[in-house]
Each structure stands twice: as structure tokens, then as C-alpha cells.
VOPAGU-2260 file (C-alpha; in pm, 1 decimal, decimal comma):
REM VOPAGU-2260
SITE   aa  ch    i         X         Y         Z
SITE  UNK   A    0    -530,4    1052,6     386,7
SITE  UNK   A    1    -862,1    1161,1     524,8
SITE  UNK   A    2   -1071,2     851,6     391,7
SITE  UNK   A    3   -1393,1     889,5     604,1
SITE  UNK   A    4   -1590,8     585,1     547,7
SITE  UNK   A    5   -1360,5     461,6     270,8
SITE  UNK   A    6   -1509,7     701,6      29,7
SITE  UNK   A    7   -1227,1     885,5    -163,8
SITE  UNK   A    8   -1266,4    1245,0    -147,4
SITE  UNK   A    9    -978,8    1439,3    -333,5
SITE  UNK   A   10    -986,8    1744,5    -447,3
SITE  UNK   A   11    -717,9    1777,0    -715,2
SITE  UNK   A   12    -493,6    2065,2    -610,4
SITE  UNK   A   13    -257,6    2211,2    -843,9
SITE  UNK   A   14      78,6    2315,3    -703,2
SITE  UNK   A   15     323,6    2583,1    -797,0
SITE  UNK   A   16     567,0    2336,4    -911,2
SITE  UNK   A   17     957,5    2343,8    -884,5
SITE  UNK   A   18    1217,1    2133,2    -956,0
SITE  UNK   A   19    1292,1    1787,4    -757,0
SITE  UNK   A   20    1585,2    1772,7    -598,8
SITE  UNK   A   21    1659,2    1396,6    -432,9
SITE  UNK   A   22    1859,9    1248,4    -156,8
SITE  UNK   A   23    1826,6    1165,2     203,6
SITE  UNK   A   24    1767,9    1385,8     464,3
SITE  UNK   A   25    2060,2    1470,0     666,6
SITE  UNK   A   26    2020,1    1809,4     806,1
SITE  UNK   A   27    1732,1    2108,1     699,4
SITE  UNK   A   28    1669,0    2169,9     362,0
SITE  UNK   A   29    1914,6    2095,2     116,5
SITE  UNK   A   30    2158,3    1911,8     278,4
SITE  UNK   A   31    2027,0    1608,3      95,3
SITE  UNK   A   32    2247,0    1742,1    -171,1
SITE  UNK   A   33    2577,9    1614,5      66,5
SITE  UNK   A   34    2460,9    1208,6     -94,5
SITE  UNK   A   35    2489,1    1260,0    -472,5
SITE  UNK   A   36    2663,9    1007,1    -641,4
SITE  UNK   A   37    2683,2     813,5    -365,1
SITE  UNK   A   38    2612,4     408,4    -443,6
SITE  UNK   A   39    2220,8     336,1    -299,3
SITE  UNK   A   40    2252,8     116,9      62,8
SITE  UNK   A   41    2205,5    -233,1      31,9
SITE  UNK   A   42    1889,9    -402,9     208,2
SITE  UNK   A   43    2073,1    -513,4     483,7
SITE  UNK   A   44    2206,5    -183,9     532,6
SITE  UNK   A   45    1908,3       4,6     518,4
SITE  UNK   A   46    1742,0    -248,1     748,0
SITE  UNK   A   47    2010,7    -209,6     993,4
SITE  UNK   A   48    2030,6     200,0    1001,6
SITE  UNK   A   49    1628,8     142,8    1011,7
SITE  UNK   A   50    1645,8     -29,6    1345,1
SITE  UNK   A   51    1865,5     207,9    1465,5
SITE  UNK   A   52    1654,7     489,8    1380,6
SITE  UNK   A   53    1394,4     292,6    1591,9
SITE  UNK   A   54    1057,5     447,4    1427,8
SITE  UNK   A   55     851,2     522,8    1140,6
SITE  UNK   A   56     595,1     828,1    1162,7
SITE  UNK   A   57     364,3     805,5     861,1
SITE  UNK   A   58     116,6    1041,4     713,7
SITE  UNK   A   59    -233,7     898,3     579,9
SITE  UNK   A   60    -207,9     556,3     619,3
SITE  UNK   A   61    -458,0     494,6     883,1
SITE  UNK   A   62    -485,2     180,0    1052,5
SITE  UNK   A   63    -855,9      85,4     909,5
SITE  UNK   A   64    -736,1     180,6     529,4
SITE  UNK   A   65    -665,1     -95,1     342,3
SITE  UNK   A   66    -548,4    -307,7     626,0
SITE  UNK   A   67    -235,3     -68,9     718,2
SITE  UNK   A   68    -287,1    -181,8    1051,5
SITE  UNK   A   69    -153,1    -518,0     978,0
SITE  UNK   A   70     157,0    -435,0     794,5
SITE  UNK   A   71     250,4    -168,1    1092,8
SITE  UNK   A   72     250,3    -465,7    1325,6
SITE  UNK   A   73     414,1    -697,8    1106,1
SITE  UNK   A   74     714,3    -363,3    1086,8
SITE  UNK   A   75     724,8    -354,8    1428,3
SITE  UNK   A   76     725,1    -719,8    1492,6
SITE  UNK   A   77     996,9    -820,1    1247,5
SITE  UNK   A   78    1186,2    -494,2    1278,0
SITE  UNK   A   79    1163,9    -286,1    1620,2
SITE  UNK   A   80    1015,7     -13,5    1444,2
SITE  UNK   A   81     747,5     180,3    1613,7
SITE  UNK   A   82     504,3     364,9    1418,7
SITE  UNK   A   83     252,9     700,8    1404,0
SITE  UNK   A   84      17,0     800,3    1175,5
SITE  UNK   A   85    -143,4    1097,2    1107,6
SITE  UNK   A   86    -440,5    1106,2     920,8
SITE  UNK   A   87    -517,6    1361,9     626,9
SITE  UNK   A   88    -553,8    1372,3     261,0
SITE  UNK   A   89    -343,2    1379,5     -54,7
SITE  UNK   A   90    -237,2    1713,4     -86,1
SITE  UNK   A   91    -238,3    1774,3     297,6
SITE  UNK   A   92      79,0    1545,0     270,5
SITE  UNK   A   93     263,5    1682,7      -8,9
SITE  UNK   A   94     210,8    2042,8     213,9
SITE  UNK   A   95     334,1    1890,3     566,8
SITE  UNK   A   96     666,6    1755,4     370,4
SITE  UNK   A   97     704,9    2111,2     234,4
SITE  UNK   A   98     653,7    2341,5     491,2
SITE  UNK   A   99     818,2    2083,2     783,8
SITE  UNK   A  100    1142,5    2086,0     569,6
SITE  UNK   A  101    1356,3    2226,5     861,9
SITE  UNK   A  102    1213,8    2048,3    1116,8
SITE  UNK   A  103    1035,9    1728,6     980,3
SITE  UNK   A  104     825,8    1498,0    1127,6
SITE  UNK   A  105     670,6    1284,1     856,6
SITE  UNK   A  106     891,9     978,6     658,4
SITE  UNK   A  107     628,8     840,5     416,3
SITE  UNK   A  108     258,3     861,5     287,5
SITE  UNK   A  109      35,5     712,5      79,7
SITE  UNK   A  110    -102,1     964,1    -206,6
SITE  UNK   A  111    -357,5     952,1    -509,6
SITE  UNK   A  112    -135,3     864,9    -775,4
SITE  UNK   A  113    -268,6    1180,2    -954,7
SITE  UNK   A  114     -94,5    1357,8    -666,7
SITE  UNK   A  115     239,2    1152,2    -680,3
SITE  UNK   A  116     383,9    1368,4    -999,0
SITE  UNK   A  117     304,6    1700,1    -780,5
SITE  UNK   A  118     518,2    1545,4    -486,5
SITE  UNK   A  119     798,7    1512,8    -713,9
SITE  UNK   A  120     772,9    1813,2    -903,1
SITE  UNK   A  121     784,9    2018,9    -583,4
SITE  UNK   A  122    1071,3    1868,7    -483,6
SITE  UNK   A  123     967,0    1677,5    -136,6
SITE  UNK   A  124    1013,6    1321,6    -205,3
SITE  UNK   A  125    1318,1    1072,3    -255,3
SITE  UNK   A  126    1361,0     782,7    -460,3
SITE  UNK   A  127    1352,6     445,6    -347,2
SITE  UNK   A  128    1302,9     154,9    -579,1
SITE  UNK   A  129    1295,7    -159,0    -354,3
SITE  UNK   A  130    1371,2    -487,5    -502,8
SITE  UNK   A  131    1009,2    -567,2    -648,4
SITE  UNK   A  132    1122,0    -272,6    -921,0
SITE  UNK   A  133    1068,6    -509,5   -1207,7
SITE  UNK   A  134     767,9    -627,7   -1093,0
SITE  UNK   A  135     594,1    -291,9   -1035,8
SITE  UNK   A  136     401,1    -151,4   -1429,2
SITE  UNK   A  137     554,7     112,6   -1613,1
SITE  UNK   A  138     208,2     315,1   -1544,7
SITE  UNK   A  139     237,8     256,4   -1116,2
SITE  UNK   A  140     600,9     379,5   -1080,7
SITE  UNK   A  141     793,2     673,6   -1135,6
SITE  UNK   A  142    1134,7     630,3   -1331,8
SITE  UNK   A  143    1364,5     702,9   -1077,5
SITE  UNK   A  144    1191,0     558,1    -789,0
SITE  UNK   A  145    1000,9     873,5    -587,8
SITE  UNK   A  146     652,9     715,1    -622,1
SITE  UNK   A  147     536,6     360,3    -650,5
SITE  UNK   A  148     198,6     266,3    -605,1
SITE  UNK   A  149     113,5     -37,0    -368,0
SITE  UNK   A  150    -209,7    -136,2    -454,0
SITE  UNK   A  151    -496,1      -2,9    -775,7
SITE  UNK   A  152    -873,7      32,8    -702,8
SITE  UNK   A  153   -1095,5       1,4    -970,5
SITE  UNK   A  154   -1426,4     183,9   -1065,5
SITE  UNK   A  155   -1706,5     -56,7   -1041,8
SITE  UNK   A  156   -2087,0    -121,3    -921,1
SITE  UNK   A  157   -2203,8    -186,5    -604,9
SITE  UNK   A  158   -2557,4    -321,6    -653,9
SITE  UNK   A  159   -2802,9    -349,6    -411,4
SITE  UNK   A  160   -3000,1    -697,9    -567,1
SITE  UNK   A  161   -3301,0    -627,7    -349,1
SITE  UNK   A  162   -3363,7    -336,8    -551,3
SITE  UNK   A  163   -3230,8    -453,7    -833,8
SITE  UNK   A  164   -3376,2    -781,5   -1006,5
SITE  UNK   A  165   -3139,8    -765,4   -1289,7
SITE  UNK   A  166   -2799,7    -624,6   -1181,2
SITE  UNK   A  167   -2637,8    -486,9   -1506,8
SITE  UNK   A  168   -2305,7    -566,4   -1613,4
SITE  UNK   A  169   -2232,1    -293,6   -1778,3
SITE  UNK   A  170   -2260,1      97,5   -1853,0
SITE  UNK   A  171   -2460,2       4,8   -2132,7
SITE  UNK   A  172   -2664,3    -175,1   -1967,0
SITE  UNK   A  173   -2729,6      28,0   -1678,4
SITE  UNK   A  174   -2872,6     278,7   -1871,4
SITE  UNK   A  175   -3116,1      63,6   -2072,9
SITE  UNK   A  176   -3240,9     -25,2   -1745,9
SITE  UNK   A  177   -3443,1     166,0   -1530,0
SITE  UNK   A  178   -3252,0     139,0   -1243,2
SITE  UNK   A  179   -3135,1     439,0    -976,3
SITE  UNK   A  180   -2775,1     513,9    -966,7
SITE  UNK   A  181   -2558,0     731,4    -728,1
SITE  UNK   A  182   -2238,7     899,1    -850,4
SITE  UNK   A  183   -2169,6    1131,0    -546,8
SITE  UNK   A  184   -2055,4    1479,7    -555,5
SITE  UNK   A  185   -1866,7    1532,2    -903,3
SITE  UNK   A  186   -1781,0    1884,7    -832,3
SITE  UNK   A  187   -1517,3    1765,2    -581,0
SITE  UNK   A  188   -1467,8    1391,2    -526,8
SITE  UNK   A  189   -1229,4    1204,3    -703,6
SITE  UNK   A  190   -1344,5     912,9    -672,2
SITE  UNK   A  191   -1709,2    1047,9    -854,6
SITE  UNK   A  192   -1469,2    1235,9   -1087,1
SITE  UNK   A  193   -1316,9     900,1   -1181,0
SITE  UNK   A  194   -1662,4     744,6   -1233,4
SITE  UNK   A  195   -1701,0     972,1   -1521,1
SITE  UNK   A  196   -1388,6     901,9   -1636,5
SITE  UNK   A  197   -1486,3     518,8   -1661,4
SITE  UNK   A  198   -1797,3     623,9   -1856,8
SITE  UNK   A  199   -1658,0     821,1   -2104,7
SITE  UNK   A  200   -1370,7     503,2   -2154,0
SITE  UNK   A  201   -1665,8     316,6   -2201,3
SITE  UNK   A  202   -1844,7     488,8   -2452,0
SITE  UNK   A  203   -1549,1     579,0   -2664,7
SITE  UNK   A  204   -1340,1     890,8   -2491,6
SITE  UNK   A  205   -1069,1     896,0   -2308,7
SITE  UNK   A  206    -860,2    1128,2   -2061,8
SITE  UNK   A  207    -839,0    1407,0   -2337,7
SITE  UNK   A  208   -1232,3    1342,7   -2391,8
SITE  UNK   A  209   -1443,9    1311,6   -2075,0
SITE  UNK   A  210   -1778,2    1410,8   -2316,0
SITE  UNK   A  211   -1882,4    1116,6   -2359,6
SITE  UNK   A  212   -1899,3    1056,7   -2000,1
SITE  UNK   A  213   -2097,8    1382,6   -1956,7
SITE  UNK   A  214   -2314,8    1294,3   -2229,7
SITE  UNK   A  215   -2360,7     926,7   -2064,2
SITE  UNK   A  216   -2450,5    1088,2   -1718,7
SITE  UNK   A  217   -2704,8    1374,1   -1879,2
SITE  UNK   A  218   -2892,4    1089,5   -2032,9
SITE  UNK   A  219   -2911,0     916,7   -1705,3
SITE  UNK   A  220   -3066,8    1228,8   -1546,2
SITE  UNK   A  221   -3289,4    1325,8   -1794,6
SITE  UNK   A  222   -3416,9     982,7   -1738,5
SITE  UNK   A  223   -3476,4    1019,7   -1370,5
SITE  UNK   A  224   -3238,4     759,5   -1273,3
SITE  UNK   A  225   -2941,3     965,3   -1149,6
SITE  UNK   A  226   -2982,5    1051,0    -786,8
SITE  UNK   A  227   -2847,9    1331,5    -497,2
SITE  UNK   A  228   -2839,7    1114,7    -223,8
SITE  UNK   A  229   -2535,7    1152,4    -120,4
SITE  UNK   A  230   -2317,3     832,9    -130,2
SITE  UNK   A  231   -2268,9     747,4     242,6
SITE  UNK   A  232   -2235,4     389,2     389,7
SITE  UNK   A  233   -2530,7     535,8     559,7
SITE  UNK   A  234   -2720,2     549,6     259,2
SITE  UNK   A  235   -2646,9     204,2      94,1
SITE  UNK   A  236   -2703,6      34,2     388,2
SITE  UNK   A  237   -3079,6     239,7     437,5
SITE  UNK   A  238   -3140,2      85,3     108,8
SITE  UNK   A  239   -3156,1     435,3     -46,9
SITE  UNK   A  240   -2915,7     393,6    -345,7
SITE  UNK   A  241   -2936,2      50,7    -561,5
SITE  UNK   A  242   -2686,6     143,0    -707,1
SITE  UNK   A  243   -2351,0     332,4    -656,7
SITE  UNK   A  244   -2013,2     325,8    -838,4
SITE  UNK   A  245   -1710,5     323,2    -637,8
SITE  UNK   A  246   -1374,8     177,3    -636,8
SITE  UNK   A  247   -1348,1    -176,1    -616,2
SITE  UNK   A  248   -1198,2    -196,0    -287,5
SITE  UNK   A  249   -1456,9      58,3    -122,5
SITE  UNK   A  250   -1768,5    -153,8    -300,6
SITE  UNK   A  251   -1623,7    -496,3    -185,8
SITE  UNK   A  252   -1575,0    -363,2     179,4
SITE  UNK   A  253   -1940,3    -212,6     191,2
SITE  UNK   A  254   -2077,3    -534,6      54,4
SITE  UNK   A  255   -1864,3    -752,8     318,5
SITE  UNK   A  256   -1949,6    -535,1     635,0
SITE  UNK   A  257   -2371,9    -502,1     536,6
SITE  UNK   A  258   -2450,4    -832,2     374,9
SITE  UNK   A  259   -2230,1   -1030,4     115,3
SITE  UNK   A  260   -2582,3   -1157,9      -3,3
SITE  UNK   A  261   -2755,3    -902,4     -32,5
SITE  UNK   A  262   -2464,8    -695,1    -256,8
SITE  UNK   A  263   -2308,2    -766,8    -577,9
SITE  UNK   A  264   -1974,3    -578,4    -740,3
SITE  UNK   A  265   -1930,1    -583,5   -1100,6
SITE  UNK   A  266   -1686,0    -422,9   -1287,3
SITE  UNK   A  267   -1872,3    -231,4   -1614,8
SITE  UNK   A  268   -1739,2    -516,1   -1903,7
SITE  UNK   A  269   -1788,7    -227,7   -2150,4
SITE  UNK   A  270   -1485,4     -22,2   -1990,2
SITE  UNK   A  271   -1343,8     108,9   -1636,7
SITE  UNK   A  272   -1064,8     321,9   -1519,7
SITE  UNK   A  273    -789,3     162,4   -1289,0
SITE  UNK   A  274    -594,7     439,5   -1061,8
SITE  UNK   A  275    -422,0     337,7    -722,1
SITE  UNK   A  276    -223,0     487,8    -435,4
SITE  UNK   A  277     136,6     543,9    -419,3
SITE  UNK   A  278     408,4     550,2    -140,6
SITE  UNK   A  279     607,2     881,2     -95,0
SITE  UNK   A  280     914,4     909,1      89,0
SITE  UNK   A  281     989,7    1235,7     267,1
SITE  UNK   A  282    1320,0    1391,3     128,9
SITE  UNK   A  283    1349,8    1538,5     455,6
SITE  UNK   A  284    1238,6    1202,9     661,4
SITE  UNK   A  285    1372,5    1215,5    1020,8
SITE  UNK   A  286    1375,6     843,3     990,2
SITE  UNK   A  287    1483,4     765,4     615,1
SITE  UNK   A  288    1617,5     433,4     642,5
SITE  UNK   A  289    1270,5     301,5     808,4
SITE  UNK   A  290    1053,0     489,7     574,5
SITE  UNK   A  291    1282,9     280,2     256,5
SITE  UNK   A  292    1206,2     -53,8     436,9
SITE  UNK   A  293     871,9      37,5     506,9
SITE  UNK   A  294     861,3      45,5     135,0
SITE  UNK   A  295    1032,4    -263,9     100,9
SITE  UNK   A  296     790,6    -454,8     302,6
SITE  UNK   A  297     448,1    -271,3     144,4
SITE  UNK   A  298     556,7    -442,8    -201,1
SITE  UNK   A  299     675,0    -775,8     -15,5
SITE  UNK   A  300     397,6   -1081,4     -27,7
SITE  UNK   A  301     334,3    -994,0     293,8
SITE  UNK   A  302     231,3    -651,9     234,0
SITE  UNK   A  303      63,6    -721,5     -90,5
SITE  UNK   A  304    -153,1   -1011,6     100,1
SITE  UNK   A  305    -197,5    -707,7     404,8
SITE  UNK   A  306    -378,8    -485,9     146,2
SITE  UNK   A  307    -538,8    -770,1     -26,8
SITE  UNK   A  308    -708,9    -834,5     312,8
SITE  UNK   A  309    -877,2    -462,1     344,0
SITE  UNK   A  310   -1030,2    -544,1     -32,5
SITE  UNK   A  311    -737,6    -328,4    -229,0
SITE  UNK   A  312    -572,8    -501,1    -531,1
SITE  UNK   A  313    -234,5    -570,6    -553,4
SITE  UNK   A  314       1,8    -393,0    -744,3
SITE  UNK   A  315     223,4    -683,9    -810,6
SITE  UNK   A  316      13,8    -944,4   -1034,5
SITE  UNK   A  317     291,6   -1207,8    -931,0
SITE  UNK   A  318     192,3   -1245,9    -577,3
SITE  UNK   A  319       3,3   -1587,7    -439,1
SITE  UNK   A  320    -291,7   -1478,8    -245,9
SITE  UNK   A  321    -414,6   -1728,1      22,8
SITE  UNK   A  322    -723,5   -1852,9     -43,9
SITE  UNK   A  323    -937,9   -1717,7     168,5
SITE  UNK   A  324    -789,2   -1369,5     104,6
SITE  UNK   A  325    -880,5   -1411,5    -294,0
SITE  UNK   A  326   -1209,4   -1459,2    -219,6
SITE  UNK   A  327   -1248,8   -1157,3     -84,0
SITE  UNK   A  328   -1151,3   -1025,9    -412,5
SITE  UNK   A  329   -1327,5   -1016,4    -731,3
SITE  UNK   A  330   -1171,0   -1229,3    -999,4
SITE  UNK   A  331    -877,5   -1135,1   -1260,9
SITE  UNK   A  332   -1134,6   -1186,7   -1576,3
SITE  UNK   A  333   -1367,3    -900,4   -1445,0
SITE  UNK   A  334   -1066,5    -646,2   -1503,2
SITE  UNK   A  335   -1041,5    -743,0   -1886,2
SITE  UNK   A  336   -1150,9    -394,5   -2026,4
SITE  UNK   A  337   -1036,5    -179,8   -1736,5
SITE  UNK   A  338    -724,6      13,4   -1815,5
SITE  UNK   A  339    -521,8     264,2   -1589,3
SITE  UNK   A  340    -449,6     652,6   -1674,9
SITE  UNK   A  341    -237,9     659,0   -1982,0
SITE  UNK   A  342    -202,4    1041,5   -1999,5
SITE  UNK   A  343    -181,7    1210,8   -1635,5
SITE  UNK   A  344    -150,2    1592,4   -1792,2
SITE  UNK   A  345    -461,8    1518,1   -1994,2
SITE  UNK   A  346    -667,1    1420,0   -1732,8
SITE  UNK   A  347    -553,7    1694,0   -1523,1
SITE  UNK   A  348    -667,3    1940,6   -1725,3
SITE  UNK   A  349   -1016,6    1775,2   -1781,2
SITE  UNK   A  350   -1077,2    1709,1   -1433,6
SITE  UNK   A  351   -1023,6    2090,3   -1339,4
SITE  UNK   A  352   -1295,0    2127,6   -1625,9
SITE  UNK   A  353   -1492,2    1867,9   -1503,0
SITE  UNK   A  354   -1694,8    2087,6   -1249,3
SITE  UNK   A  355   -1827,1    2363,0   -1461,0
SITE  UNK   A  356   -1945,9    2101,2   -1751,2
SITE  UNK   A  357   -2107,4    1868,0   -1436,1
SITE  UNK   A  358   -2307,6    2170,4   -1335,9
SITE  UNK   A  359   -2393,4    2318,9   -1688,5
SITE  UNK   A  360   -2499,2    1920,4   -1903,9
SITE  UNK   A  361   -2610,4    1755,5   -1598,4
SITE  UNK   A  362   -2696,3    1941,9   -1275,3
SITE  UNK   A  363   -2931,2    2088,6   -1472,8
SITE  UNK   A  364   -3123,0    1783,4   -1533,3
SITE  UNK   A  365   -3163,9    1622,3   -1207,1
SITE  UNK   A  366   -3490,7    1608,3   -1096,8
């Protein structure tokens, strides 16, 4: 999904939406249709027609992202299946399952979960519910199956501590300090969009009200400690930004690959904004059966340690990390007062508005 030095950069694209229509690829466009009301395959089925299909070509799910590269070899190893990937964002993979339709080449990707209800709604994905269902939140899933997500990030604070004498623990805190802070480019990123959203949950708004996170950013700026520099890997490790919010999983990688002692990541204790990434399964998948036990094995242990190990959460709480892979992660009581999207149409709407009132409160104030 086009994640260039693990920095999220979404745009959120609005669709012309239509109605989903599910089922298994059997033959260009509709013939998923032929399925309806047909029982759903057993796992031992689907693992069998899997291996027979021999492959799995996937879209956005790079190797270096959240350790995919390890649950690809684990597929092929314990399965036969040989995999592709093809790198590219969100809503680059929603458009290849579209306009492919008669001639697909794509079985699954890995999508924003603000994305996920677009998939759907424009009728490209099929539902597969895998038998970790009950274990998956109501918030990560869709009802019937199309989306799931695999693992959350986590807005939080990578801190630089030899810039920083007193890392703050909070939003709060950070601005009664006088400490430097880098969002990165609101106008477009998600992931800076998101930041805002964690800063208005922390002062008291919500995805209908993202004015108190304008109004906590303005103050920032007007105080001098907001910064442009844009927020590279580049620029942490220069020492130019003490601190930057990203997700979890982005902050905990940086810190790993500069210096693990010379970086701290706190989630804010005043508030935060979980989101994640889903799996999508093409409706038009040349290799359906593979793309459902791909699935299968992403929610497994296995594949919940796999993304554990590249710093992303797991999505199910049940699963026994090793040791040594928890300690890559931060611990449970840090997530207290962070809380996932409750209302996705809300914050739809106030992330397209989110531009024009970035540029009018707070552009306007950076020095």
C-alpha cells in the first residue's frame, strides 16, 4: 500500500459507491452470482482447492510492512502457495479490483480500515470470516465478513530524550512544555489527519468534533512549538524533530532501527485514536481459495506473532506473544484511554473538512 518509510500517507478518496454484490469469482464480472446460497467450504476444503490453485498474488502487503514477509514464507512453506505483491496504496487497490474485473490479477490486500467500507460499497470484495470470527471486535470487522482488520496502530509520541529532558506523557502535557513537535502534512496524510483526531479525543471532541483538535494544534503554533519539517526517518534520526506523533507501530520501529536508548514511545494517557488495517478479498480473485486461507493464517497465532514482530498490534487480544516479541511492544496499560473510530461517516466528513480548517486556524500561525 505505498508505505514509504512506514509513514502512512492516505489520502481519503471518496468513491461513487454502488451496491456489493458477493461470491467467488468464477468467470468475469458477475458470475459470482452462480454461488448464492451455496453452504461456505470448510477449512479443509478451502485449503485443498488453495493448493490446487498453487498461488496467491497480493496487492500492498509488501514484504518490509509489518513483517508480511514472514507470513508469505510461512504460506508457502506450510501450503505450496507462491506469492506476488504489488505495492500501492489504499485506494489504488480498491481501483485495480474494479477495473481488472474481467481479467483479474489481484486476490487480497491490506487497506486503511477507513477504506474497507468503500471496498464493499463498490462492490469488489467477498466475505470471508475465518474461524477467529469471535475473536475479532465488533469495531475491526465487517458483519458479513468482506473486511477484517489484522492488526490496529495507535497514535502516539516518539520522543527524542536527548532533546527532550522531560518526555511528556500526555497532550496536556506536551503543550505546557516547551517542547518542538512534528505533525507532518495534515492537508493529505492520514496518519497526521489521525493525530488531530487523537487531540481533539483528548481534549473533549470526537469524530463529529475535530475543533478541539484544531484549537489544540493553533495553540501549539502560536507558541512556536509546532514545526514544518517534514516527518521523514531522515529527519528524526538528524535529530531535527524531538518530537513526532505517529502510529505506534511506525514510532516503535523508528526507535528500534536508530537507538532504543535514545527514543521513547508513549501513548498520550489523556486520549488517542486506535485505527488498523484490514484484509480484502478480491470478488473477482483468480486464486480465491488461497486468498481465504491467506486470511485464515493472518488471524492464526502465527500471523498475529508475524505482525507483532514488525511492531503492529494484534487484532486478537487472546493471542500469547513470545517473549521476546512483547518486548518489542509497548505494554497493554498504555492503551487505557485510546479508543478506535466509533462513527466512520462522521469522521469522513470531518476529515474531507480537515484541510481547509488546517490551513485557515493553523497554517496561519506557523512561524
Amino acid at each position: 500500500m505505498k508505505k514509504p518509510k512506514k509513514i502512512l500517507l492516505i489520502s481519503l478518496v471518496l468513491f461513487l459507491l454502488t451496491l456489493p454484490v458477493a461470491g467467488c469469482k468464477k468467470s468475469p464480472a458477475d458470475s459470482s452470482t452462480a454461488d448464492a446460497g451455496k453452504e461456505p467450504a470448510s477449512l479443509e476444503e478451502i485449503i485443498k482447492q488453495a493448493q490446487k490453485e498453487g498461488m496467491i498474488a497480493s496487492v500492498g502487503m509488501p514484504d518490509n510492512w509489518a513483517n508480511w514477509g514472514e507470513t508469505w514464507r510461512d504460506i508457502e512453506e506450510l501450503y505450496g502457495l507462491k506469492h506476488t505483491d504489488t505495492d500501492m496504496s489504499s485506494a489504488e487497490e480498491i481501483a485495480k479490483f474494479e477495473a481488472e474485473k474481467n481479467n483479474p490479477t489481484a486476490d487480497i490486500g491490506d487497506v486503511g480500515i477507513a477504506f474497507a467500507p468503500v471496498a464493499v460499497a463498490k462492490g469488489v470484495t467477498q466475505p470471508y470470516k475465518t474461524s477467529y470470527w469471535d475473536e475479532i471486535p465488533d469495531w475491526a470487522k465487517d458483519k458479513e465478513g468482506h473486511w477484517i482488520v489484522g492488526y490496529q496502530g495507535t497514535m502516539a509520541f516518539l520522543i527524542n530524550k536527548k532533546l527532550v529532558d522531560n518526555p511528556p506523557q500526555s497532550f496536556a502535557e506536551l503543550l505546557n512544555s516547551n517542547y518542538k513537535v512534528a505533525v507532518g502534512d495534515v492537508m493529505k496524510a492520514s496518519q497526521a489527519q489521525h493525530a488531530v483526531l487523537a487531540a481533539a479525543i483528548a481534549n473533549g471532541g470526537d469524530e463529529k468534533n475535530i475543533l478541539p483538535g484544531i484549537e489544540y494544534f493553533t495553540q501549539l503554533a502560536k507558541k512556536g512549538q509546532l514545526l514544518k519539517a517534514d516527518l521523514s526517518f531522515t529527519n528524526i534520526e538528524k535529530g531535527e524533530i524531538p518530537i513526532a506523533l505517529l502510529w505506534d507501530f511506525n514510532a516503535l520501529g523508528y526507535r528500534d532501527q536508530i537507538d532504543p536508548q535514545q527514543f521513547e514511545v508513549v501513548i498520550p494517557q489523556d486520549g488517542s485514536i486506535v485505527s488498523g488495517y484490514a484484509t480484502i478479498i478480491n470478488k473477482y480473485a483468480p486464486h480465491p481459495n488461497a486468498a481465504k486461507l491467506a486470511r485464515e493464517f493472518i488471524l492464526s497465532d502465527k500471523g498475529q506473532i508475524n505482525l507483532a514482530k514488525g511492531y503492529a498490534r494484534p487484532i486478537r487480544e487472546k493471542v500469547e506473544l513470545p517473549p521476546e516479541v512483547k518486548a518489542k511492544l509497548l505494554p497493554p496499560e498504555q492503551y487505557k484511554n485510546a479508543r478506535p473510530i466509533r462513527d466512520f461517516k462522521a469522521w469522513e466528513e470531518s476529515a474531507k473538512n480537515l484541510p481547509a480548517l488546517w490551513q485557515e486556524k493553523v497554517l496561519s500561525h506557523l512561524r
